[in-house]
VOPAGU-2260 file (C-alpha; in pm, 1 decimal, decimal comma):
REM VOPAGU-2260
SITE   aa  ch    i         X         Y         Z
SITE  UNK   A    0    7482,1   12930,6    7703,8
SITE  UNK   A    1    7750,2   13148,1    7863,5
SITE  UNK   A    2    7743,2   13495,6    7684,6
SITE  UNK   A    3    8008,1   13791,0    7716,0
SITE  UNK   A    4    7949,1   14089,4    7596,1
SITE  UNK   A    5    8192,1   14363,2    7498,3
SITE  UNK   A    6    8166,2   14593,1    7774,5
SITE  UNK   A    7    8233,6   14286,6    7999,0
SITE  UNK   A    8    8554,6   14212,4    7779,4
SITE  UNK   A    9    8695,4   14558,5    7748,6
SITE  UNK   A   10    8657,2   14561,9    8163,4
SITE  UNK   A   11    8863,0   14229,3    8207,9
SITE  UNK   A   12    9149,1   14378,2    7969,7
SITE  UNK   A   13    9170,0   14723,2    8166,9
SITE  UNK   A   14    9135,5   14487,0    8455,2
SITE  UNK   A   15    9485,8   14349,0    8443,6
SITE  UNK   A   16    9627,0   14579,0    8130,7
SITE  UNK   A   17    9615,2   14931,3    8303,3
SITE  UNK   A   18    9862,4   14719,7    8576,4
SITE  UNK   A   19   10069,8   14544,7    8362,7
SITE  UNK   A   20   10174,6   14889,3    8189,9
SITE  UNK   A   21   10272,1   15039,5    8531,8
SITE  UNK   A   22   10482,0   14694,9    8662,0
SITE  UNK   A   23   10680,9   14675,5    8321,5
SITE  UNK   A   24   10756,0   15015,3    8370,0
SITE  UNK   A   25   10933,7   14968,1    8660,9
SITE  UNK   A   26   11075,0   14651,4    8616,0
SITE  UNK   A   27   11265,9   14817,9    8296,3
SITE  UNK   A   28   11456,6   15099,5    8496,2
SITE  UNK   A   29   11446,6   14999,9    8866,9
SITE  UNK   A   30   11781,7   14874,6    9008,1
SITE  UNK   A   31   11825,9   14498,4    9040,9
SITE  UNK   A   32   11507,4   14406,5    8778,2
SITE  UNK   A   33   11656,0   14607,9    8536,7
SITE  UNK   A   34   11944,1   14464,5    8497,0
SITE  UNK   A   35   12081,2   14252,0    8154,3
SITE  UNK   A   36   12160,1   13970,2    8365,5
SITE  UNK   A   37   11818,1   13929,6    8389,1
SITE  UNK   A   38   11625,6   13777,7    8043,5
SITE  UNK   A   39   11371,7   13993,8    7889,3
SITE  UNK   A   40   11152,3   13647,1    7901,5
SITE  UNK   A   41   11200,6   13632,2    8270,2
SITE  UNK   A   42   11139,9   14025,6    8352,4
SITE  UNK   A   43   10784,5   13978,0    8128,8
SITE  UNK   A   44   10691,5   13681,9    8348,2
SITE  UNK   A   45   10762,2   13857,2    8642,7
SITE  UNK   A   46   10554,8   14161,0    8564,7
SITE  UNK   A   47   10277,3   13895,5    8441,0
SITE  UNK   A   48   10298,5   13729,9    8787,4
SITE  UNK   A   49   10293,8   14049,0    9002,9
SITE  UNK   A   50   10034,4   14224,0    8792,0
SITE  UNK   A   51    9805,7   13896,9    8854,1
SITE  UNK   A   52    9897,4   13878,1    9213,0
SITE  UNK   A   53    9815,9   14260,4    9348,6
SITE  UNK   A   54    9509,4   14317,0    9068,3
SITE  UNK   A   55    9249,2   14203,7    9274,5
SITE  UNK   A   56    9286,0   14398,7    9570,8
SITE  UNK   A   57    9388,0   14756,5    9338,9
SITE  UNK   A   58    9155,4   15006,3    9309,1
SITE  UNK   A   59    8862,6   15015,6    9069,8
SITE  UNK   A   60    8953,8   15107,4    8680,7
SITE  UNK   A   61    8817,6   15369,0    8474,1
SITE  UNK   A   62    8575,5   15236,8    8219,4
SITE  UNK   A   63    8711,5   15279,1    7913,8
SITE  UNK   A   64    8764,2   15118,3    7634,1
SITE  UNK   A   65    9147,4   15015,2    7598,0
SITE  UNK   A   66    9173,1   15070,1    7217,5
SITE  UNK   A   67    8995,2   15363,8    7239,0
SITE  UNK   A   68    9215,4   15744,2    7242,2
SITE  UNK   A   69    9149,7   15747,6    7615,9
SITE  UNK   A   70    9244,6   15393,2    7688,0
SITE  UNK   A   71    9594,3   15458,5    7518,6
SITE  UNK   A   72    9643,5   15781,0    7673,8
SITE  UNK   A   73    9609,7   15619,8    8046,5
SITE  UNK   A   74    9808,3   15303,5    7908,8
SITE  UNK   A   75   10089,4   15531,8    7819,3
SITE  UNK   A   76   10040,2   15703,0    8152,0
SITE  UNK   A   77   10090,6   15430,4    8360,9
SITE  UNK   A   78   10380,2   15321,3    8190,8
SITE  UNK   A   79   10559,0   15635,6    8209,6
SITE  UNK   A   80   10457,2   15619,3    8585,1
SITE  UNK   A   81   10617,2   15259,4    8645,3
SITE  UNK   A   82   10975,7   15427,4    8431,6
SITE  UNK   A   83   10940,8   15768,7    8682,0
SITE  UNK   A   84   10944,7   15514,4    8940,5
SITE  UNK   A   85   11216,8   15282,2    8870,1
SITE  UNK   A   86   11403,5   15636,6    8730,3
SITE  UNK   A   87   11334,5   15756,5    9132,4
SITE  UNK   A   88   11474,9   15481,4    9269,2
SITE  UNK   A   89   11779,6   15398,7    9040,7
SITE  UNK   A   90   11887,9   15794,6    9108,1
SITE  UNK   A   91   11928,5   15690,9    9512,7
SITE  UNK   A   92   12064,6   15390,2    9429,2
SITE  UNK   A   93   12333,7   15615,0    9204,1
SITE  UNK   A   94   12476,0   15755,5    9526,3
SITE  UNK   A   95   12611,4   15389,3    9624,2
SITE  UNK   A   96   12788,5   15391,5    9313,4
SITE  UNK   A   97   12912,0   15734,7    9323,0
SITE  UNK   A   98   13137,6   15690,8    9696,6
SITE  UNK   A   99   13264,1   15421,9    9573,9
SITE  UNK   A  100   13426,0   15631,9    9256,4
SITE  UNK   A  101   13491,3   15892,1    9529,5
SITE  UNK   A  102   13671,9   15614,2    9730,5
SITE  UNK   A  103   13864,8   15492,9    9431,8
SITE  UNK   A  104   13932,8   15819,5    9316,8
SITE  UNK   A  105   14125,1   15930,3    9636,3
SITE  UNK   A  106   14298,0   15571,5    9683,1
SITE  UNK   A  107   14472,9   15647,9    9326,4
SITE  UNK   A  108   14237,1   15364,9    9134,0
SITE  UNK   A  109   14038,3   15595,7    8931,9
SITE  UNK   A  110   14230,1   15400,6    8660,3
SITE  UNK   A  111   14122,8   15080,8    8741,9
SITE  UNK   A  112   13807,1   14929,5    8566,8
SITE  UNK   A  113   13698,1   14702,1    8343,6
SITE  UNK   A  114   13428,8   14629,1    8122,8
SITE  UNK   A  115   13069,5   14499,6    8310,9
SITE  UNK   A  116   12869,3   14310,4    8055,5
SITE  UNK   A  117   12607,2   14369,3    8277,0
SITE  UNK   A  118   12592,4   14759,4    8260,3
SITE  UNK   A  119   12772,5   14749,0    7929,0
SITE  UNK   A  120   13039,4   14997,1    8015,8
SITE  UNK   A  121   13350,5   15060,1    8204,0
SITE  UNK   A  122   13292,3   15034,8    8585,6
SITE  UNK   A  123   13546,8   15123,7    8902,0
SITE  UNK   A  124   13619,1   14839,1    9056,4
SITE  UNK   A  125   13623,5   14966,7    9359,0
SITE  UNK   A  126   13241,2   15087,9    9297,2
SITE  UNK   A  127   13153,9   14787,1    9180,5
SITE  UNK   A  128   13278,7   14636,8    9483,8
SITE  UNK   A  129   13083,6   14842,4    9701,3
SITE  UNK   A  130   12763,5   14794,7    9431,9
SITE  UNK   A  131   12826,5   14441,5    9505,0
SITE  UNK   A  132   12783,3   14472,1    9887,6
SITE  UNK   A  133   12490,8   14705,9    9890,9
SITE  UNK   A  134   12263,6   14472,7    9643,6
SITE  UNK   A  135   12364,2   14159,5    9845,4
SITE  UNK   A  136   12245,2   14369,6   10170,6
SITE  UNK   A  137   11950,6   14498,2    9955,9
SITE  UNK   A  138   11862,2   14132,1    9882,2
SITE  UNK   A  139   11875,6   14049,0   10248,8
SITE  UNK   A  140   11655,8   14277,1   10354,3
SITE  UNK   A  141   11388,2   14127,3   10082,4
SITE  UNK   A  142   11419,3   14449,2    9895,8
SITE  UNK   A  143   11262,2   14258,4    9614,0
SITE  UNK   A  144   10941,4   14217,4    9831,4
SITE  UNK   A  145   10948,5   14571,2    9912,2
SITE  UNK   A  146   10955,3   14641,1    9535,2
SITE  UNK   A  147   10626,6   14449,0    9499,8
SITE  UNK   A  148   10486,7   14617,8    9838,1
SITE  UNK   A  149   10551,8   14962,3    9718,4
SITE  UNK   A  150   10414,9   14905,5    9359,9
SITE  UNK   A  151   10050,5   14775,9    9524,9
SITE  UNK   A  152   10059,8   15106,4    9712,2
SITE  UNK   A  153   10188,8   15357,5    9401,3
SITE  UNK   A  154    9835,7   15241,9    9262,6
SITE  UNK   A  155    9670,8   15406,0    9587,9
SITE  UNK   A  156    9871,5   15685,2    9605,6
SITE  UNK   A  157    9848,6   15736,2    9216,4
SITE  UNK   A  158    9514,2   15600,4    9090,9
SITE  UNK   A  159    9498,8   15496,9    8754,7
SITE  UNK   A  160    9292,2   15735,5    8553,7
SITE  UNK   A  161    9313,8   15994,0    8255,0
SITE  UNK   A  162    9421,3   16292,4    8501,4
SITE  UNK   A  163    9790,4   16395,0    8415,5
SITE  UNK   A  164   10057,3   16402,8    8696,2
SITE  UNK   A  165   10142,5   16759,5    8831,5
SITE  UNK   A  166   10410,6   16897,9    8671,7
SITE  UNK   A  167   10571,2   16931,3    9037,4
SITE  UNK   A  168   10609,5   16571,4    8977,5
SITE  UNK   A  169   10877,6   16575,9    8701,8
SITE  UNK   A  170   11066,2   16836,5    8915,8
SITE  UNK   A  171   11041,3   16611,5    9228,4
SITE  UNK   A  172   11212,8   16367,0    8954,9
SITE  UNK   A  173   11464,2   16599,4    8869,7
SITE  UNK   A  174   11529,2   16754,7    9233,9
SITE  UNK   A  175   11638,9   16342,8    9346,2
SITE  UNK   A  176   12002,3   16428,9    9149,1
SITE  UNK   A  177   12118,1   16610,9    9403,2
SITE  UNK   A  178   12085,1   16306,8    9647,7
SITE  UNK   A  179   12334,4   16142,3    9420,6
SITE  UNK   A  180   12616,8   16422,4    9552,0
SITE  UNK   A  181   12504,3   16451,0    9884,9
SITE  UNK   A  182   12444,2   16057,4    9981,9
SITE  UNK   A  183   12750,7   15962,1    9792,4
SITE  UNK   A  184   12984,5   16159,6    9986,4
SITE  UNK   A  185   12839,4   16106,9   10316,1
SITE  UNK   A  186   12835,8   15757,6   10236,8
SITE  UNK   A  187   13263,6   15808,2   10135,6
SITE  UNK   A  188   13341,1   16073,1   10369,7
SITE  UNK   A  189   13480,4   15794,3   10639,2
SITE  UNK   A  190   13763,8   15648,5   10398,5
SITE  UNK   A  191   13774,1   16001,5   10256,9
SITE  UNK   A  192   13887,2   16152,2   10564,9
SITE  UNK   A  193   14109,2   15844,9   10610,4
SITE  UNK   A  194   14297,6   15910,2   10303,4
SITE  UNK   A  195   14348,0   16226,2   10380,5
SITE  UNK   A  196   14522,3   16224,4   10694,6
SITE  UNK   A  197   14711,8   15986,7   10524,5
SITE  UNK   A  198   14788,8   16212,0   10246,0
SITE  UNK   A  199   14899,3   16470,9   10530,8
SITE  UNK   A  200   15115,4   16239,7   10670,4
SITE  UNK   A  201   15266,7   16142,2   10359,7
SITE  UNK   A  202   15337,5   16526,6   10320,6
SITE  UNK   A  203   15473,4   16603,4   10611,7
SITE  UNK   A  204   15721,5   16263,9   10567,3
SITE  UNK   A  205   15861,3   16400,6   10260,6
SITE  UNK   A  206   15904,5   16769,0   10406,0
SITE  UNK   A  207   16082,7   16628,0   10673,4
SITE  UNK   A  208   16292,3   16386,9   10492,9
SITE  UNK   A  209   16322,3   16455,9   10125,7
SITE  UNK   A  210   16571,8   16208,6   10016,8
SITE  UNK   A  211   16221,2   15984,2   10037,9
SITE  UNK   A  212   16084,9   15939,4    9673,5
SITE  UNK   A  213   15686,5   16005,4    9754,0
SITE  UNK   A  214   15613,4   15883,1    9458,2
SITE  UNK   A  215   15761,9   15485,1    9481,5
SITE  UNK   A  216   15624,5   15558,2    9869,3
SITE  UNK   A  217   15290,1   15727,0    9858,1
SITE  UNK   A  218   15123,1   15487,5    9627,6
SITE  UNK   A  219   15144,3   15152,1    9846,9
SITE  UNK   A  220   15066,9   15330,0   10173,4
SITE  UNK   A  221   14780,3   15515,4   10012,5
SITE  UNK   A  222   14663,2   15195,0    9887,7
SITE  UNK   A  223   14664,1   14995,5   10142,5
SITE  UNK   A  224   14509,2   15273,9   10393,0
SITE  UNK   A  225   14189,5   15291,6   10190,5
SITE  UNK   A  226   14115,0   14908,3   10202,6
SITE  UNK   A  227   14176,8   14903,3   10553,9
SITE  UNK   A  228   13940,4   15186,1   10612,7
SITE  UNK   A  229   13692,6   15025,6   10366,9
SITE  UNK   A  230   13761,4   14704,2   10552,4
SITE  UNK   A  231   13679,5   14877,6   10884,1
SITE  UNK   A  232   13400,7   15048,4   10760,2
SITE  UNK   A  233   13201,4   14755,8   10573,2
SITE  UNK   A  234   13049,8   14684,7   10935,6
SITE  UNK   A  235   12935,0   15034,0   10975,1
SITE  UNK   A  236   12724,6   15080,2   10653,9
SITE  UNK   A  237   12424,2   14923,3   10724,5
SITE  UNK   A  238   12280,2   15183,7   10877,5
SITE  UNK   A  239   12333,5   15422,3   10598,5
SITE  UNK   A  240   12272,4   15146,3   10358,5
SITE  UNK   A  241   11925,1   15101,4   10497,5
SITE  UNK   A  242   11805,7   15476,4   10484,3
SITE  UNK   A  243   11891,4   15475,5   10161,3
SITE  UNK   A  244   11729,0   15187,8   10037,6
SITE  UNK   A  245   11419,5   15348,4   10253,9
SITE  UNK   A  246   11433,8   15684,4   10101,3
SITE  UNK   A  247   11481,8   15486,7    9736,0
SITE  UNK   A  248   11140,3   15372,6    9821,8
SITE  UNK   A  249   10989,8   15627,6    9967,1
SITE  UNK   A  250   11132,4   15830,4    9629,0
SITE  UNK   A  251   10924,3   15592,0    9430,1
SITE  UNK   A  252   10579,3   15754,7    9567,8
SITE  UNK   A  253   10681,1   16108,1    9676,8
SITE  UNK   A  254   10811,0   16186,9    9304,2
SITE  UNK   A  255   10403,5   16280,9    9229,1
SITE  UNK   A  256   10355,6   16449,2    9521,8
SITE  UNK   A  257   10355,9   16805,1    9548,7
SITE  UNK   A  258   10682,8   17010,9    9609,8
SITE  UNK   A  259   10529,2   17098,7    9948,9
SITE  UNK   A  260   10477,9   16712,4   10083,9
């Protein structure tokens, strides 16, 4: 007669629970899982599939037991692991959306948005647009697989176990803001510049011939110069795209390293 005892039970539940914590974590706040288009149903699967899929080859759990104090401290853990990491990565992923409220900003449609039932607020269109293009390049790089591939290796890089993170960690967290400024305008600064020439041109017009209402004027051409420099430029962000998308990644593991790594 086939007998299991309870140590043998408690192992087979920190087997695949200690996992599952960390993999719904991220699939509630990283970019593209997260989203509401997605069913809750569907996300749970998901994180049921993966966790199956990359448990066997993790790393040994701690023995405890999971309803024990311990147990629910390190199940806690891991789940506010799997949110710091989907938190990392949405912050990069931030920057797309802020050049394209740069772009719209300086094209004179910082007015126009509309309601995404998606994110459940008012969105740019013109960020949206460029959100848009940068998932559907995400997607084609099998960013999704990446996703998976970096979650196997977060359990490497940070074991499961009752040891809290380094408080370093949480400022790593914080410190990724400042990408959101600095990759978002880089990312913008080609229409930016653009525009502005344009804008100097327009000036200089309306200094040189006055009679010229800048206002009925400056609107159309201004317009129409920023989608043909986001029209040029579409072919040229790939490259950016992709360092970003890297660095979202990398951001996923170096948020609980130390400040100096």
């Amino acid at each position: 007669m086939l007998g299991l005892s309870t140590a043998q039970i408690d192992a087979w539940i920190v087997f695949y629970a200690f996992p599952l914590a960390r993999v719904l974590g991220l699939i509630a706040t990283a970019p593209l899982w997260s989203t509401a288009g997605i069913p809750r149903r569907t996300r749970l699967i998901l994180g049921l599939a993966i966790t199956i899929a990359i448990a066997p080859v993790l790393p040994p759990m701690p023995s405890v037991q999971p309803a024990s104090l311990a147990g629910l401290w390190i199940l806690g853990q891991q789940m506010l692991i799997g949110i710091a990491m989907g938190f990392a990565a949405r912050i990069v992923f931030a920057a797309i959306d802020m050049a394209g409220t740069f772009i719209g900003f300086q094209m004179g449609l910082g007015f126009a948005t509309f309601y995404d039932p998606i994110d459940g607020a008012q969105t740019p269109v013109v960020g949206e647009f460029i959100g848009i293009i940068a998932l559907l390049l995400f997607l084609a790089l099998d960013g999704h697989l990446l996703y998976v591939s970096t979650l196997a290796q977060s359990f490497h890089a940070i074991p499961v176990g009752p040891e809290a993170l380094s408080p370093n960690s949480w400022r790593n967290l914080v410190e990724l803001g400042a990408k959101i400024f600095s990759a978002g305008l880089l990312l913008a600064l080609p229409v930016l510049v653009a525009l502005m020439i344009t804008n100097i041109g327009l000036g200089v017009l309306t200094k040189a011939a006055p009679q010229l209402n800048l206002f009925a004027l400056g609107f159309p051409v201004t317009l129409m110069g920023g989608f043909f420099a986001i029209g040029i430029s579409l072919s040229y962000l790939t490259v950016p795209l992709q360092e970003i998308f890297d660095y979202a990644l990398r951001a996923m593991l170096g948020f609980a390293l130390p400040a100096a790594q």
